[in-house]
C-alpha positions as CSV (number, residue, x, y, z in Angstrom):
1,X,2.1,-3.1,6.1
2,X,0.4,-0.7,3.6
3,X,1.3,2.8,3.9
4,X,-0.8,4.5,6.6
5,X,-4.3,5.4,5.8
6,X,-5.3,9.0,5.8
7,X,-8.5,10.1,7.7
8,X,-10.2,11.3,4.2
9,X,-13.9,11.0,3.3
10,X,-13.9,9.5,-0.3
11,X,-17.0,10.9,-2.0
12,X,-17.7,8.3,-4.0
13,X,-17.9,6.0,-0.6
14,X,-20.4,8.3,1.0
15,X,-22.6,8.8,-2.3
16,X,-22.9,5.1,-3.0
17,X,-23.7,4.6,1.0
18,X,-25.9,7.8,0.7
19,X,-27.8,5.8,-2.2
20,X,-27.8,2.9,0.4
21,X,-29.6,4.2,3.2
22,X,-32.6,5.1,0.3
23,X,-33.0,1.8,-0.7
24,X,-33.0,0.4,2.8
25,X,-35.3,2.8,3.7
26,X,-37.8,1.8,0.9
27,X,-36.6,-2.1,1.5
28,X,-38.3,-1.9,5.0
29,X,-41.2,0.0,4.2
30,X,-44.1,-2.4,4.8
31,X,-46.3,-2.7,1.3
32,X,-44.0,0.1,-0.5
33,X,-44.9,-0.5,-4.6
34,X,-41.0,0.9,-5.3
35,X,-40.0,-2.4,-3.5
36,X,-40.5,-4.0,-6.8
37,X,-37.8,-2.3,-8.0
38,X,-35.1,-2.1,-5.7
39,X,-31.4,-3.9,-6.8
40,X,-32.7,-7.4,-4.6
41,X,-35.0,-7.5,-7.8
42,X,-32.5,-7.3,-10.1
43,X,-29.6,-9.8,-9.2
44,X,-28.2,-12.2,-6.4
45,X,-26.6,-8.8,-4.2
46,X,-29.0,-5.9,-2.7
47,X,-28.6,-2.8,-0.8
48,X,-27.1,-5.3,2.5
49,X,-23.8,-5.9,0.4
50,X,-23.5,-2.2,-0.7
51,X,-24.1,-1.4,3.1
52,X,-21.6,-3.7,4.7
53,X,-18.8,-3.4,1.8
54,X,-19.0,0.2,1.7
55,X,-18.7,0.4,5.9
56,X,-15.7,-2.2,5.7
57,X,-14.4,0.9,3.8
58,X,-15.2,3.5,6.1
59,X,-13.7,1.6,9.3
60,X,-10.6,1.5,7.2
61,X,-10.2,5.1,6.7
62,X,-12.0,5.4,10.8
63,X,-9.6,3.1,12.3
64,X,-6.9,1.7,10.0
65,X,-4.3,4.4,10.8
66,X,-4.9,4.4,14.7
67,X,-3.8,0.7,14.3
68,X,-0.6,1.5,12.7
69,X,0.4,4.9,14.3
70,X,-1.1,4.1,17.6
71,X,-0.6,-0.1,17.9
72,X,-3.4,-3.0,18.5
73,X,-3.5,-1.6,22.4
74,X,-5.2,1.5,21.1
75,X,-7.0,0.4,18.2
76,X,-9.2,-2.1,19.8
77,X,-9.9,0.3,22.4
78,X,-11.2,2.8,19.6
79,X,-13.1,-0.6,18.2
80,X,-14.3,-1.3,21.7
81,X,-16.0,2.2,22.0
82,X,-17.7,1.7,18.6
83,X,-18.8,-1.6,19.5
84,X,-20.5,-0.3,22.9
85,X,-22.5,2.6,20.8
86,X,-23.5,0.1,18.0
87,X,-24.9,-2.3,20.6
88,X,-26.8,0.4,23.1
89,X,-28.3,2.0,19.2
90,X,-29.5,-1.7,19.0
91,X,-30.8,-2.0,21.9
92,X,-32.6,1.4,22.1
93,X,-33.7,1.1,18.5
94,X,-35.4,-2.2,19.5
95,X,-37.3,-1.1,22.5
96,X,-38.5,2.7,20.7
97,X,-40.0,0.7,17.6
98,X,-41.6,-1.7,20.3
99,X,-43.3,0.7,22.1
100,X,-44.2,2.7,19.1
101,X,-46.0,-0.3,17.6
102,X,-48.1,-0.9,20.6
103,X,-49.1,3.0,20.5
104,X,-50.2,2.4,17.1
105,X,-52.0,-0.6,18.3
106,X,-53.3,1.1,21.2
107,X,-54.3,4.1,18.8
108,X,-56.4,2.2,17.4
109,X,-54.4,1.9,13.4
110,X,-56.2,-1.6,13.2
111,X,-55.6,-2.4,9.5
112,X,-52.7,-4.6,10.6
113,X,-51.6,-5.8,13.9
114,X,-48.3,-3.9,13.9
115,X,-46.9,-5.8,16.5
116,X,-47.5,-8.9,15.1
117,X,-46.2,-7.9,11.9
118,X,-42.7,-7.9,13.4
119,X,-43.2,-10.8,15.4
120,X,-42.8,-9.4,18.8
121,X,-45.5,-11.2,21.0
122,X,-43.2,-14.1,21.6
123,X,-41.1,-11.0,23.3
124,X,-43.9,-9.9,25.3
125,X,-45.3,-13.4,26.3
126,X,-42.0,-14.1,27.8
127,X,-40.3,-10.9,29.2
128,X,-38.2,-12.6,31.6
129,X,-36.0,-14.7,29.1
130,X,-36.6,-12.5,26.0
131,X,-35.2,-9.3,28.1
132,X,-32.3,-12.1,28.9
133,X,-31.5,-12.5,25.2
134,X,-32.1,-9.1,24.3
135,X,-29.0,-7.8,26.1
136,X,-26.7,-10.9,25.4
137,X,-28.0,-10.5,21.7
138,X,-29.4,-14.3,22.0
139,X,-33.1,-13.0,21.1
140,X,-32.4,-10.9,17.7
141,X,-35.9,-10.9,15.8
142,X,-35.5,-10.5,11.6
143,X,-35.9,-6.7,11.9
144,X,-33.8,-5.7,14.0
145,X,-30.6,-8.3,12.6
146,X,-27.9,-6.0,10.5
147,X,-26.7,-3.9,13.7
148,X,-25.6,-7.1,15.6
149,X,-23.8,-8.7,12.5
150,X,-22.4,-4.8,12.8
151,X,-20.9,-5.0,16.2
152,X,-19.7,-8.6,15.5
153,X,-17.6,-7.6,12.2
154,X,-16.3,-5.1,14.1
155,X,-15.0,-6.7,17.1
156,X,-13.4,-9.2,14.6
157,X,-11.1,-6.1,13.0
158,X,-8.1,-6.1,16.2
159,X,-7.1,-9.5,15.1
160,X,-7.6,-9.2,11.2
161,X,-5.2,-6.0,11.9
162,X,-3.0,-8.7,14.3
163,X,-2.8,-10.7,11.4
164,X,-1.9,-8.0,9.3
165,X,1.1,-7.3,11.1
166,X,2.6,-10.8,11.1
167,X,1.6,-11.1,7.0
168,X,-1.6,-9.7,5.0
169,X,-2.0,-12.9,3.3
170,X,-3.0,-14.4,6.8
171,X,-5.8,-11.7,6.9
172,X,-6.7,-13.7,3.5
173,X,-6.6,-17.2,5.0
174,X,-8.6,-15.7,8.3
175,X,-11.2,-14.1,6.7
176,X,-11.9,-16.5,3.7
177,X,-11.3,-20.2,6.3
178,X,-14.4,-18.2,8.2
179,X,-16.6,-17.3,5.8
180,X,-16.1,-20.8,3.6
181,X,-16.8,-22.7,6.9
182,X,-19.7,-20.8,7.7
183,X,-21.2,-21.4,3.8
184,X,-20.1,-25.1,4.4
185,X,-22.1,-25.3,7.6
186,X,-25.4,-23.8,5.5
187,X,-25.4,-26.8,3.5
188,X,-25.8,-28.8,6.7
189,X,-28.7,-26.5,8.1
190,X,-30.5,-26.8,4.4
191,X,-30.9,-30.0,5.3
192,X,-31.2,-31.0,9.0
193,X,-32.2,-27.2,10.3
194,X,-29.9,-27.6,13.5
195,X,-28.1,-24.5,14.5
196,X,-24.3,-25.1,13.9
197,X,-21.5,-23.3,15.4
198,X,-20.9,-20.3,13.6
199,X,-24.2,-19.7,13.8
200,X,-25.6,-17.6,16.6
201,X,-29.1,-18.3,18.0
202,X,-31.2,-15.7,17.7
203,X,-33.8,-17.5,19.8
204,X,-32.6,-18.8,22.3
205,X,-35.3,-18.2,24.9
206,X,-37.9,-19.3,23.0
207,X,-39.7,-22.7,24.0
208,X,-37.9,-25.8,23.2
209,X,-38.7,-26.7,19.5
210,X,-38.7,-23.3,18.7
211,X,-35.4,-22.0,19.9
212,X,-33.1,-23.3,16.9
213,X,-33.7,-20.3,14.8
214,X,-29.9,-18.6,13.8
215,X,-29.4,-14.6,13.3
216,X,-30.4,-14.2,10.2
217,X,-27.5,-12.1,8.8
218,X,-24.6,-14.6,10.0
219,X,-21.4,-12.3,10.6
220,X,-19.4,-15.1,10.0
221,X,-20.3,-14.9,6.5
222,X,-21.0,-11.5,5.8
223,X,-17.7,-10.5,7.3
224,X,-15.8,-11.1,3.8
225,X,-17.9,-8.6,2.6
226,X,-16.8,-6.2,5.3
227,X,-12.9,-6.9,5.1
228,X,-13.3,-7.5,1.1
229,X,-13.7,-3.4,1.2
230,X,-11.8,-2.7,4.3
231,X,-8.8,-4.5,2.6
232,X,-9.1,-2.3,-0.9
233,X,-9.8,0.7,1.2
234,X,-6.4,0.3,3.6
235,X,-4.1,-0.9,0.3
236,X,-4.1,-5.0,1.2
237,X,-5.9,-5.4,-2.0
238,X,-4.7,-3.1,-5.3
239,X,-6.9,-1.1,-7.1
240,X,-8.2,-2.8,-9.8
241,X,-7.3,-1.9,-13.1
242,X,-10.0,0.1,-16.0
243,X,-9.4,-3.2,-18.0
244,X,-12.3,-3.6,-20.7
245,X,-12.0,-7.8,-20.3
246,X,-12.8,-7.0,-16.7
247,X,-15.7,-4.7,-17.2
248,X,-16.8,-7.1,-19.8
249,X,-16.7,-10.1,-17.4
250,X,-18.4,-8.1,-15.0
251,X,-21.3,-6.9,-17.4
252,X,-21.3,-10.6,-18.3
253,X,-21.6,-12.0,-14.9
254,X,-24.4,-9.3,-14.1
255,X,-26.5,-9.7,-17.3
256,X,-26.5,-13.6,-16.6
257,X,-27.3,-13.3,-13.2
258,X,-30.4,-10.8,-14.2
259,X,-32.3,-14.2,-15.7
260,X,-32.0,-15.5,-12.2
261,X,-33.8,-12.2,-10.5
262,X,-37.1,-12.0,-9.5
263,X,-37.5,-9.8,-12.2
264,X,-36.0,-11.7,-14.9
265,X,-38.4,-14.9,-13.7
266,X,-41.5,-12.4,-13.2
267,X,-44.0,-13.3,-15.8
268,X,-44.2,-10.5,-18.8
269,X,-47.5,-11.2,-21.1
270,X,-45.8,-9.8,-24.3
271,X,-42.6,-12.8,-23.7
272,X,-43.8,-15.4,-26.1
273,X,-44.9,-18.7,-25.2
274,X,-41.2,-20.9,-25.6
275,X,-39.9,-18.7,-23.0
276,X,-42.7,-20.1,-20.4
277,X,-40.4,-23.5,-20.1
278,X,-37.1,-21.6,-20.6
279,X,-38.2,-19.9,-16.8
280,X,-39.1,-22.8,-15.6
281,X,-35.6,-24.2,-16.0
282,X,-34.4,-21.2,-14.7
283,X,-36.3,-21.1,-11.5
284,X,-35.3,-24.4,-10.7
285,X,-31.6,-24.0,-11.4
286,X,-32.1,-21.1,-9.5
287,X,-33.4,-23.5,-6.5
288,X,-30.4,-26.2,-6.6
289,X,-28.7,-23.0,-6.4
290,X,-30.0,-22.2,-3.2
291,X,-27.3,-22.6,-1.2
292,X,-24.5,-20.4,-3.0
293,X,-26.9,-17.0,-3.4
294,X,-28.2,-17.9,0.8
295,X,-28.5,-14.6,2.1
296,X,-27.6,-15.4,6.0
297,X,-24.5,-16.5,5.4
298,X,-23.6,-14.7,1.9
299,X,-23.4,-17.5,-0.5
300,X,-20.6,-16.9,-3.1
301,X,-22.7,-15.9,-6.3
302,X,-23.9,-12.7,-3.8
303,X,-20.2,-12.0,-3.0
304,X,-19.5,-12.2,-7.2
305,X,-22.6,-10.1,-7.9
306,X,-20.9,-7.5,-5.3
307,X,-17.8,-7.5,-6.6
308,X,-19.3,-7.3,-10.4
309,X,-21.1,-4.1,-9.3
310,X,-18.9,-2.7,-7.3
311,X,-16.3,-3.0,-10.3
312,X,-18.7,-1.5,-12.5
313,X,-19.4,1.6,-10.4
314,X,-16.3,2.1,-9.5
315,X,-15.2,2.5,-13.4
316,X,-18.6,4.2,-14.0
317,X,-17.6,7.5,-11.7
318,X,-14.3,7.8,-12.5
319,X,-11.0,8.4,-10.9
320,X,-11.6,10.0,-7.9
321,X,-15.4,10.3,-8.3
322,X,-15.1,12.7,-11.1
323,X,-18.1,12.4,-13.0
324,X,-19.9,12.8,-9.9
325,X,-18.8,16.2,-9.4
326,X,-18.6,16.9,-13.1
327,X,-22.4,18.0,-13.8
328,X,-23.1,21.6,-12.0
329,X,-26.9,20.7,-12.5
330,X,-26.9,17.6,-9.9
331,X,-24.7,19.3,-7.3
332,X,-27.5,19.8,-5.2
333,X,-28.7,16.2,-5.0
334,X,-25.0,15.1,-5.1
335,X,-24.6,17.2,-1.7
336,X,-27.8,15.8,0.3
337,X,-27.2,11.8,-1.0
338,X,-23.5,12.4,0.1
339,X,-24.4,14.1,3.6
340,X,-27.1,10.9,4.1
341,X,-23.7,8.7,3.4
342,X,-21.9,10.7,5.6
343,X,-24.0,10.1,8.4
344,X,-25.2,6.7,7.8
345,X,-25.6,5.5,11.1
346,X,-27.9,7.7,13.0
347,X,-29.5,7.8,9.3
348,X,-30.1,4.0,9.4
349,X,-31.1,3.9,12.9
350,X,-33.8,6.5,12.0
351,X,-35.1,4.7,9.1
352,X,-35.4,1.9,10.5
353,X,-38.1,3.4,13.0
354,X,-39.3,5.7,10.1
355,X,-40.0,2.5,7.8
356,X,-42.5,1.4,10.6
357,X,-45.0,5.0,10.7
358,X,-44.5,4.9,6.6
359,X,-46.1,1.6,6.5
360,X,-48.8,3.0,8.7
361,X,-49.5,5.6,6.6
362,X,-49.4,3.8,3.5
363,X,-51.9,1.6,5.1
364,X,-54.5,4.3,6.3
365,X,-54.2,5.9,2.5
366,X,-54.6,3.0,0.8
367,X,-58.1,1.4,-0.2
368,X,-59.7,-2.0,1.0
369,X,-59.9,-4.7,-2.0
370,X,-63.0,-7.3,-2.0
371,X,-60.8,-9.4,-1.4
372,X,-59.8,-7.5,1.8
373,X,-56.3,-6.4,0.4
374,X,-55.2,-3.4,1.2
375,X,-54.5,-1.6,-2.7
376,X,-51.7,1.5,-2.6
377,X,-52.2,3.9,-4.6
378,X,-49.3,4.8,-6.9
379,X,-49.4,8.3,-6.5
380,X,-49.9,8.5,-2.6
381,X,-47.1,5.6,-2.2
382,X,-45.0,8.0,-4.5
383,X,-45.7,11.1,-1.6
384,X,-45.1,9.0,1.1
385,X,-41.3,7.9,0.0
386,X,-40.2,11.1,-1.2
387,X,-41.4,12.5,2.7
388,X,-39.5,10.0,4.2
389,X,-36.8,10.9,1.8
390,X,-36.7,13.7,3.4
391,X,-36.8,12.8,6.2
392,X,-33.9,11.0,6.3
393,X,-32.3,13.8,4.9
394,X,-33.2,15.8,7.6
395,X,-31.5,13.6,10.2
396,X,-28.2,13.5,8.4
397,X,-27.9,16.9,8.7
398,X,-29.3,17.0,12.3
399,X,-26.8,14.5,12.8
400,X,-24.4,16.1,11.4
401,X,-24.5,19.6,13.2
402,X,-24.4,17.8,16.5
403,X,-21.3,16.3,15.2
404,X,-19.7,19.5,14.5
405,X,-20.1,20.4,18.4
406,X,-21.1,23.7,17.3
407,X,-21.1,24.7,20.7
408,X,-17.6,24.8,21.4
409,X,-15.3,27.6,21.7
410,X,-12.8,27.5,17.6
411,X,-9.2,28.6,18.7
């Protein structure tokens, strides 16, 4: 076993999932023009894989040294209350955005249906089962997907750390046998669109024909993510070394998989014409390639892309974080992206419902086209994120004052 971890918060793992929650926020914002620059638009990885990497970390340095102070008894009683408060945010995170939609519906915000948009109505045409399969997490609409992959990664951490304690190099075979058979069940579904077992249905309730639809973010797959960084973060894995082949192959890797982005395939009027059939190609090796950058069940060139960026940032602060903290100047921003990390949670839960009203408001201040598109307006979009950025600032540190039990009696 690796020396025990200590229960200290590593800045640079609350700044990059601090820098996280801001994308994610802008990632669900209906119609949000910064959309079109986000890191999805740039590469095979988005803000998911810094999201679930970075909180493999954190439940290393939350839980790994309960596990081996305290023993597997203790631990996955500790992972058993974290799995409980996951599922009831979940839960109550699904029903609050519900019944906000409808109140904007009801309102009379008739631009959009906003409860279609979400594709609720098959929830509210069939209560009974739907209710069902929202509390056995067998109805799990697109929206509301990355806290039950969550909860699932994290009941699978008492017997990663039972592993552990027979040999690490099991925890290797466990984790990477799971996620290479759920990646080798994907290329069934490409074809035949069946639902195969490490796949979770996600509706189940739905009328027959309809019901085959998996959870879109497969934890099965995504958990190598999750136990890639909780392994590096407990000592399994050893820090990389600041090896310039290595940041080279990573710059590589990231460069080539930029001509593969929806940026790099976007059509530019100043490329010249011979690059029109060069894209072409590209887009449709970037089709066979379907299969290793699938999203539900995180194909392997996501995974590289990860790893390649996470390399790169990791060289790019410093030891320690150092360059974060080295410039007086951005200390102020440094301190609120690092206090949205630190409370990422409650901050993602928030957004998630603060995504929703954005969009409203983005629609209401945007202008109808001829066409009967609804046109943002650069300057009003711009408004709108940095208000929700701060926002979502504002419950960090709401959060984390609650947290502090400020209430109690300091001996």
């Amino acid at each position: 076993m690796a020396t025990p971890v200590q229960k200290v918060r590593d800045i640079r793992l609350d700044f990059f999932r601090g820098i996280a929650m801001f994308i994610i926020l802008l990632a669900h914002t209906p119609g949000n023009l910064w959309t079109r620059w986000i890191p999805a638009r740039w590469g095979w990885s988005d803000a998911t894989e810094m999201f679930v990497f970075c909180s493999g970390m954190a439940s290393a340095i939350a839980f790994g040294k309960l596990f081996q102070t305290r023993g597997l008894g203790w631990g996955s009683l500790r992972i058993s209350f974290r799995v409980w408060q996951v599922y009831w945010a979940h839960i109550g995170l699904f029903m609050v955005i519900l019944a906000t939609m409808l109140a904007v519906n009801a309102l009379g915000f008739d631009l959009r249906d906003y409860v279609g948009q979400l594709n609720l109505y098959p929830f509210l045409n069939n209560p009974e089962g739907n209710v069902i399969g929202l509390m056995t997490l067998t109805y799990v609409p697109n929206y509301f997907d990355i806290l039950p992959m969550y909860l699932v990664i994290l009941a699978m951490i008492p017997l990663v750390m039972a592993l552990a304690r027979i040999d690490v190099r099991l925890v290797a075979l466990f984790v990477g046998a799971v996620w290479l058979a759920a990646n080798l069940e994907i290329a069934e579904l490409w074809q035949d669109g069946d639902i195969t077992p490490l796949q979770l249905p996600a509706q189940l309730w739905f009328p027959e024909g309809s019901n085959a639809r998996p959870w879109f973010f497969n934890p099965f797959g995504w958990q190598l993510a999750f136990f890639t960084g909780f392994a590096l973060m407990i000592g399994w894995i050893p820090t990389p070394p600041v090896n310039r082949w290595l940041i080279g192959l990573a710059v590589v890797f990231v460069v080539w998989s930029f001509f593969f982005s929806s940026v790099g395939l976007r059509n530019f009027g100043w490329l010249p014409e011979w690059w029109d059939p060069v894209r072409d190609t590209l887009r449709g090796w970037r089709r066979d390639m379907g299969v290793l950058a699938h999203k539900t069940d995180f194909g392997l060139l996501r995974y590289l892309h990860m790893l390649a960026l996470a390399y790169l940032a990791w060289v790019l602060v410093g030891p320690g974080g150092a360059r974060l903290t080295a410039h007086d100047a951005l200390q102020p921003v440094m301190r609120l992206i690092v206090k949205v990390g630190q409370q990422s949670l409650a901050v993602f839960v928030f957004s998630m419902l603060l995504a929703r009203l954005l969009g409203v408001w983005l629609d209401e201040t945007s202008t109808l086209s001829d066409s009967g598109r609804l046109v943002r307006d650069p300057w009003i979009n711009a408004g709108v994120n940095l208000a929700g950025f701060g926002l979502i600032i504002g419950c960090a540190y709401i959060a984390g004052f609650y947290k502090s039990q400020p209430w109690k009696v300091r001996k």
